[in-house]
N, CA, C and O atoms as CSV, one atom per row, in Angstrom:
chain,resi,resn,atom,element,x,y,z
A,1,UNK,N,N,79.956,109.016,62.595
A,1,UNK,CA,C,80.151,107.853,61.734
A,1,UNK,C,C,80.634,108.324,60.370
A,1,UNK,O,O,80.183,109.336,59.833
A,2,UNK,N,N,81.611,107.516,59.810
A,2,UNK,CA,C,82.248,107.730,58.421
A,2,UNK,C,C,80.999,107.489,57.574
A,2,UNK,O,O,79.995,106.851,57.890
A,3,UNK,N,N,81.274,108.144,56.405
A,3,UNK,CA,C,80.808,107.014,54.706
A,3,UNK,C,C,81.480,106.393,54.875
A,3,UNK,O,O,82.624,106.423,55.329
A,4,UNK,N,N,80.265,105.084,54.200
A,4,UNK,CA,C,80.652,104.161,53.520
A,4,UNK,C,C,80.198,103.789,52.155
A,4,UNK,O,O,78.999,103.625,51.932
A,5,UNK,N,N,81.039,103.658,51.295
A,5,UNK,CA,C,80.217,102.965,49.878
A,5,UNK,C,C,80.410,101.921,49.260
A,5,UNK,O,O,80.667,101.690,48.079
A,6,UNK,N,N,80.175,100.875,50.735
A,6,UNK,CA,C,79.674,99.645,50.163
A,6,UNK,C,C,78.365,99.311,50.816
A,6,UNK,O,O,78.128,99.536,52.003
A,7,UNK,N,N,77.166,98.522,49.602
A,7,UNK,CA,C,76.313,98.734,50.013
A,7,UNK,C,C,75.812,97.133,50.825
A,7,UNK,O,O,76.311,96.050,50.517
A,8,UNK,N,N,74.767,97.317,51.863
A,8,UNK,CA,C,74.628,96.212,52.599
A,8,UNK,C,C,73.633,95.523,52.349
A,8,UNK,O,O,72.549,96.001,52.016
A,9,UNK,N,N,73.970,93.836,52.528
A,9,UNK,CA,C,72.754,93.154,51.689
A,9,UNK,C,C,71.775,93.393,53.243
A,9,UNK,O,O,72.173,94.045,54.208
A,10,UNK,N,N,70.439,92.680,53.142
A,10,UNK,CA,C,69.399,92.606,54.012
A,10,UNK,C,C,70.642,91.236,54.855
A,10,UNK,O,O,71.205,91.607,55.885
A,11,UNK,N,N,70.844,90.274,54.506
A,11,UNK,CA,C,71.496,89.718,55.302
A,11,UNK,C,C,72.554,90.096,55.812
A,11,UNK,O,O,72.685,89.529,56.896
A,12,UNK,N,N,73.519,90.875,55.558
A,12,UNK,CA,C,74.764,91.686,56.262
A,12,UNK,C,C,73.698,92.690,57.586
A,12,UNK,O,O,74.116,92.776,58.740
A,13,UNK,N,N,72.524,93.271,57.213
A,13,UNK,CA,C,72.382,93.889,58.003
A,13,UNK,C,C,71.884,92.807,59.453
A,13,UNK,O,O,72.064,92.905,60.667
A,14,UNK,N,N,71.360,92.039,58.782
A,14,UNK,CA,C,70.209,90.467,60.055
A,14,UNK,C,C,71.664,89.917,60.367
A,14,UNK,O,O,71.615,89.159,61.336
A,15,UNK,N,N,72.631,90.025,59.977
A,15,UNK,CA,C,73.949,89.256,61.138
A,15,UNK,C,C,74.295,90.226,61.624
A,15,UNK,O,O,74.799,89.927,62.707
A,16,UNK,N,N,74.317,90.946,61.512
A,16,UNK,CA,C,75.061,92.551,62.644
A,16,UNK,C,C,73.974,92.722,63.694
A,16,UNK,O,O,74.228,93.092,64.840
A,17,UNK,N,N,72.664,92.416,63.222
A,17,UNK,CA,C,71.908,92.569,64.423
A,17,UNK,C,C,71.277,91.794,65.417
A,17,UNK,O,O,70.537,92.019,66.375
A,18,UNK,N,N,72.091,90.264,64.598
A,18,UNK,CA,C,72.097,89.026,65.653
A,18,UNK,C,C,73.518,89.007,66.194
A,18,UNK,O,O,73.874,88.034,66.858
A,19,UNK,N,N,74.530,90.223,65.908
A,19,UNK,CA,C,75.841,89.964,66.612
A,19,UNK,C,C,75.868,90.919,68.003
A,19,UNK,O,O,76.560,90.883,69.021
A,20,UNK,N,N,74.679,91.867,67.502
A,20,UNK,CA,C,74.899,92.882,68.712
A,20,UNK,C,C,73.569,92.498,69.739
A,20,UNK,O,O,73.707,93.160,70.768
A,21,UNK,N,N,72.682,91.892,69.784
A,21,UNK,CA,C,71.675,91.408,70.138
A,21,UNK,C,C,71.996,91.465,71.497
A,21,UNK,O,O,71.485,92.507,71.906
A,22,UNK,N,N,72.574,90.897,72.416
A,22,UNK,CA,C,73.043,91.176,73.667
A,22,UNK,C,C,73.282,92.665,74.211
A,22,UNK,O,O,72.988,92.939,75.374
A,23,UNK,N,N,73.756,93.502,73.447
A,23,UNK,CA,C,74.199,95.002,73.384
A,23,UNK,C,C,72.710,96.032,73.467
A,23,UNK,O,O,72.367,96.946,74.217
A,24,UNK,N,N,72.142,95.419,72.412
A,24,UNK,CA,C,70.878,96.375,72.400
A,24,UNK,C,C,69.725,96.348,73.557
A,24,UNK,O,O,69.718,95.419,74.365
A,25,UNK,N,N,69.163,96.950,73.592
A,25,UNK,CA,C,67.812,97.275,74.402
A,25,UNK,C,C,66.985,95.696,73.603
A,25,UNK,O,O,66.952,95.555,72.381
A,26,UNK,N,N,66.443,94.755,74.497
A,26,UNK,CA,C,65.135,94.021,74.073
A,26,UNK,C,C,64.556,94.822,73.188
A,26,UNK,O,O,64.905,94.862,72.008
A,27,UNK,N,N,63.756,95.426,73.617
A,27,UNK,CA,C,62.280,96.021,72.678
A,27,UNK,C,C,62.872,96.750,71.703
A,27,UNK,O,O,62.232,96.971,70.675
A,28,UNK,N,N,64.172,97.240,71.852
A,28,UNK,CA,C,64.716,97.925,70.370
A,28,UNK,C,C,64.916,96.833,69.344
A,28,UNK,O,O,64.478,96.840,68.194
A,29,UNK,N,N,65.921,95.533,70.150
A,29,UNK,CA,C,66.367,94.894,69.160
A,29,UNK,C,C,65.019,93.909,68.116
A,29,UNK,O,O,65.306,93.685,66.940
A,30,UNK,N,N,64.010,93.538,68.520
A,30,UNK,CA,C,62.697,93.094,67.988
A,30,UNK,C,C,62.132,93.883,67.132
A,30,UNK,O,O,61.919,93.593,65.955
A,31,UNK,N,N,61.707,95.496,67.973
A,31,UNK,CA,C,61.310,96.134,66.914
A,31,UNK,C,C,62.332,96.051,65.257
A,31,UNK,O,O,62.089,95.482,64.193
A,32,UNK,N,N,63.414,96.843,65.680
A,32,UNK,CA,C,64.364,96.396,64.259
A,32,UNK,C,C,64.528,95.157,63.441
A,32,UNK,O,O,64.946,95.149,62.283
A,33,UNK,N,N,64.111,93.956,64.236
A,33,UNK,CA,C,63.974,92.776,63.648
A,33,UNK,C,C,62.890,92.518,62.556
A,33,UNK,O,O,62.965,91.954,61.464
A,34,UNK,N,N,61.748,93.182,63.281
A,34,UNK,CA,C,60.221,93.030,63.004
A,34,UNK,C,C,60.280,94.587,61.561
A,34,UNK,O,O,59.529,94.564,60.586
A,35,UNK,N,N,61.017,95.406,61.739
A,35,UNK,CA,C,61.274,96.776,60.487
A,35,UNK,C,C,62.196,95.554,59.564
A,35,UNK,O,O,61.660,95.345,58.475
A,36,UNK,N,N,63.112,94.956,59.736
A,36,UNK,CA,C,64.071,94.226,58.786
A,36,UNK,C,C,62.822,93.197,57.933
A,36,UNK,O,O,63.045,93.143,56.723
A,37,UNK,N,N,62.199,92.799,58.163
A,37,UNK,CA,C,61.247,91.992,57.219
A,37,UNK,C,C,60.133,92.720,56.597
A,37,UNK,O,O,59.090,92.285,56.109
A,38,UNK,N,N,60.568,93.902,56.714
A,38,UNK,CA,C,59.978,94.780,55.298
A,38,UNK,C,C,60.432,94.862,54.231
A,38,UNK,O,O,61.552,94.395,54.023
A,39,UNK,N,N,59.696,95.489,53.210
A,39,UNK,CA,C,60.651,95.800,52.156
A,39,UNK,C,C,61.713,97.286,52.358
A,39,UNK,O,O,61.090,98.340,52.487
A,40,UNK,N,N,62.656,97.335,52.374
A,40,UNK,CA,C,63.700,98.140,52.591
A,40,UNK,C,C,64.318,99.092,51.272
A,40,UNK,O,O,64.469,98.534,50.185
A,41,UNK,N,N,64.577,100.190,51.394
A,41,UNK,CA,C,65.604,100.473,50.071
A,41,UNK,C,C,67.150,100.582,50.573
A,41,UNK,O,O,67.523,100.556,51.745
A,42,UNK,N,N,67.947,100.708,49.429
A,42,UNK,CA,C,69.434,100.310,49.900
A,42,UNK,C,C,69.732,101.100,50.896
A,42,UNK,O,O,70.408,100.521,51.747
A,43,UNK,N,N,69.420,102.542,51.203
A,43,UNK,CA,C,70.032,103.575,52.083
A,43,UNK,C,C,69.344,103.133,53.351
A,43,UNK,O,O,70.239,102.607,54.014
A,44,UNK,N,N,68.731,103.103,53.720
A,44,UNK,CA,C,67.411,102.665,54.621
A,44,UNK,C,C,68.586,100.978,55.118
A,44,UNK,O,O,68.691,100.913,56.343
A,45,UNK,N,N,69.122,100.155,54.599
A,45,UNK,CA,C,69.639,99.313,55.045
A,45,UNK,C,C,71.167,99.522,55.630
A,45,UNK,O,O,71.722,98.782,56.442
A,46,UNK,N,N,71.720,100.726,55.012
A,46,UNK,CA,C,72.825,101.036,54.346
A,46,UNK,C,C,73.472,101.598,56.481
A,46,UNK,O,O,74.435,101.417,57.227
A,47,UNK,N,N,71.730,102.493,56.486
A,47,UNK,CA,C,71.929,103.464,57.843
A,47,UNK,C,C,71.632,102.581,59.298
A,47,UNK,O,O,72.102,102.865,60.400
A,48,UNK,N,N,70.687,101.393,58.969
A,48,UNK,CA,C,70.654,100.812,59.685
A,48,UNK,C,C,72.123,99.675,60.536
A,48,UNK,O,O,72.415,99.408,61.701
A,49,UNK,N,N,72.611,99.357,59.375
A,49,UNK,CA,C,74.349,98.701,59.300
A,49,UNK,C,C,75.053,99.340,60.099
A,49,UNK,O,O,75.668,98.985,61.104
A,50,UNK,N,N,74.872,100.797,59.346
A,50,UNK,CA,C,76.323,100.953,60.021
A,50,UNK,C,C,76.019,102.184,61.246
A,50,UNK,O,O,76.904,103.024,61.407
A,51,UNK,N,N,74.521,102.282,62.255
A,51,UNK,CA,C,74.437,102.372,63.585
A,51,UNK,C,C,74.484,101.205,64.390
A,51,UNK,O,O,74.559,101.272,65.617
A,52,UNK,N,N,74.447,100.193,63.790
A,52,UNK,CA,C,74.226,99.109,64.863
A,52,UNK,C,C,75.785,98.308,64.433
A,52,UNK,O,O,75.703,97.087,64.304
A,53,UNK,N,N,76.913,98.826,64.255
A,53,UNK,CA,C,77.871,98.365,63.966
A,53,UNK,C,C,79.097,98.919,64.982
A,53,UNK,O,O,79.459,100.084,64.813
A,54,UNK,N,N,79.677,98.203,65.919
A,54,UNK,CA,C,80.303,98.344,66.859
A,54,UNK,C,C,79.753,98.851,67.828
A,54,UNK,O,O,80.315,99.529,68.688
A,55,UNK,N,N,78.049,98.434,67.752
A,55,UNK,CA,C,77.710,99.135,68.897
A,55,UNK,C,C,77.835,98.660,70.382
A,55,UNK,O,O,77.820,99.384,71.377
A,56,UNK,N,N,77.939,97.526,70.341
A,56,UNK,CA,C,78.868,97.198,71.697
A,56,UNK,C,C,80.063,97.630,71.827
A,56,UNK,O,O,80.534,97.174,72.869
A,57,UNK,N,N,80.969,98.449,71.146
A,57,UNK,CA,C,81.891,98.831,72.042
A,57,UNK,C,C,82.157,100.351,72.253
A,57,UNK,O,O,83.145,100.912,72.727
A,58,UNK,N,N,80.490,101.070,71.554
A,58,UNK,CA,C,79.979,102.465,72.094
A,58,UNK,C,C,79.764,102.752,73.250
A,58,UNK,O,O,79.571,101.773,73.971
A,59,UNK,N,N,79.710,103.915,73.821
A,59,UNK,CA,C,79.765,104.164,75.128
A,59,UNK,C,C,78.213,104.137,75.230
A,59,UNK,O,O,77.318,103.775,74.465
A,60,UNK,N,N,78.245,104.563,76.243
A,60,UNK,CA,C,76.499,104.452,76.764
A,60,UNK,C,C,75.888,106.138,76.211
A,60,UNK,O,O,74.704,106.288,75.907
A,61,UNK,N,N,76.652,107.011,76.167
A,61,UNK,CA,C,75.857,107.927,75.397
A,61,UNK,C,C,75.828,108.086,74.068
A,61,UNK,O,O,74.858,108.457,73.407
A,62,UNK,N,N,77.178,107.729,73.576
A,62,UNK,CA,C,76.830,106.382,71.909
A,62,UNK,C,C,75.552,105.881,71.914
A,62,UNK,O,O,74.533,106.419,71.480
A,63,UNK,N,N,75.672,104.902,72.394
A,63,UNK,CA,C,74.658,104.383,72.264
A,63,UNK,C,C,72.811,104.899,72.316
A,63,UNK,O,O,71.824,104.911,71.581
A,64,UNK,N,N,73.103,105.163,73.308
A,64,UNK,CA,C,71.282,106.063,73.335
A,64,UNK,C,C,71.301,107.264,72.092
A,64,UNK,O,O,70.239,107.414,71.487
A,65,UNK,N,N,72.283,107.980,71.761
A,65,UNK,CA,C,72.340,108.283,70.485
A,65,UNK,C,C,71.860,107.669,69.078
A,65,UNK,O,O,71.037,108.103,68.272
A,66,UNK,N,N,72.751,106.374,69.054
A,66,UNK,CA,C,71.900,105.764,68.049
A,66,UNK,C,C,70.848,104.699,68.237
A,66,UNK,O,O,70.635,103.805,67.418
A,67,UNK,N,N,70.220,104.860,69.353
A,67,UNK,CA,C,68.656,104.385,69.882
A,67,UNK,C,C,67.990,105.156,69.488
A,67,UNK,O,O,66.945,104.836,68.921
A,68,UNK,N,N,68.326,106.328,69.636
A,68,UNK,CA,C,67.514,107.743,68.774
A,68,UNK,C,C,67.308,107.614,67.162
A,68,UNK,O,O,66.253,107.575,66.529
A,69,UNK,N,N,68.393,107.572,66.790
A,69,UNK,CA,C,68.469,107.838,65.602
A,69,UNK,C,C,67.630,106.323,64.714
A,69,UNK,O,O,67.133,106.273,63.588
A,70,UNK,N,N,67.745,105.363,65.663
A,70,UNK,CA,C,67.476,103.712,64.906
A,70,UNK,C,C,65.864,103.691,64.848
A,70,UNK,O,O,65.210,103.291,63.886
A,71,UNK,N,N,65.212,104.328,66.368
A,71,UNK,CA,C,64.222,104.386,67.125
A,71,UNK,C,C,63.033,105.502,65.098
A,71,UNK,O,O,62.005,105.301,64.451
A,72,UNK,N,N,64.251,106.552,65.095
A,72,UNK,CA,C,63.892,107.585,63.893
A,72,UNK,C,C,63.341,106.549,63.006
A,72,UNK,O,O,62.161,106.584,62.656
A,73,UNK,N,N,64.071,105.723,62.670
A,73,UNK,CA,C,64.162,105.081,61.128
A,73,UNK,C,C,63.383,104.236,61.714
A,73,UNK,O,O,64.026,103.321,61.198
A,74,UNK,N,N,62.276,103.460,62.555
A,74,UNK,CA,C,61.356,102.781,62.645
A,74,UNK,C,C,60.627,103.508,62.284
A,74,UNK,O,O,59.641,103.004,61.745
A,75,UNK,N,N,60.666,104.803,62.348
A,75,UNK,CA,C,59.045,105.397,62.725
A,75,UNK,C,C,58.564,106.100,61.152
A,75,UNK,O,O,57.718,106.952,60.881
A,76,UNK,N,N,59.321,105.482,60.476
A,76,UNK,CA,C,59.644,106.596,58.980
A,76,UNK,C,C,57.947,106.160,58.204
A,76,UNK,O,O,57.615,106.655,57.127
């Protein structure tokens, strides 16, 4: 994944993850739902954006890649 430096509101990140919602794992996409109504800092929103961003048209080892990495940033 590139940088990016623009930064993402809490709502840019809650529509990317009601756009990919079909794409994700159930129990991933809730848990991340249920982490999004925390309090967040910008990077922490910033990383969440932009793994779950085109992730429907990641491959399947894409993807479990950033199940890993998303799965990370729950557990912080």
């Amino acid at each position: 994944m590139s940088t990016c430096n623009i930064d993402h509101s809490l709502e840019d990140v809650l529509k990317k993850l009601e756009s990919q919602k079909t794409s994700l794992p159930h129990s991933l996409y809730e848990e991340i739902e249920a982490f999004l109504s925390s309090k967040l800092d910008q990077e922490t929103l910033n990383k969440v954006f932009h793994l779950l961003k085109k992730y429907d048209l990641a491959s399947e080892m894409e993807q479990s890649e950033r199940n890993k990495k998303l799965t990370t940033i729950l557990n912080l």
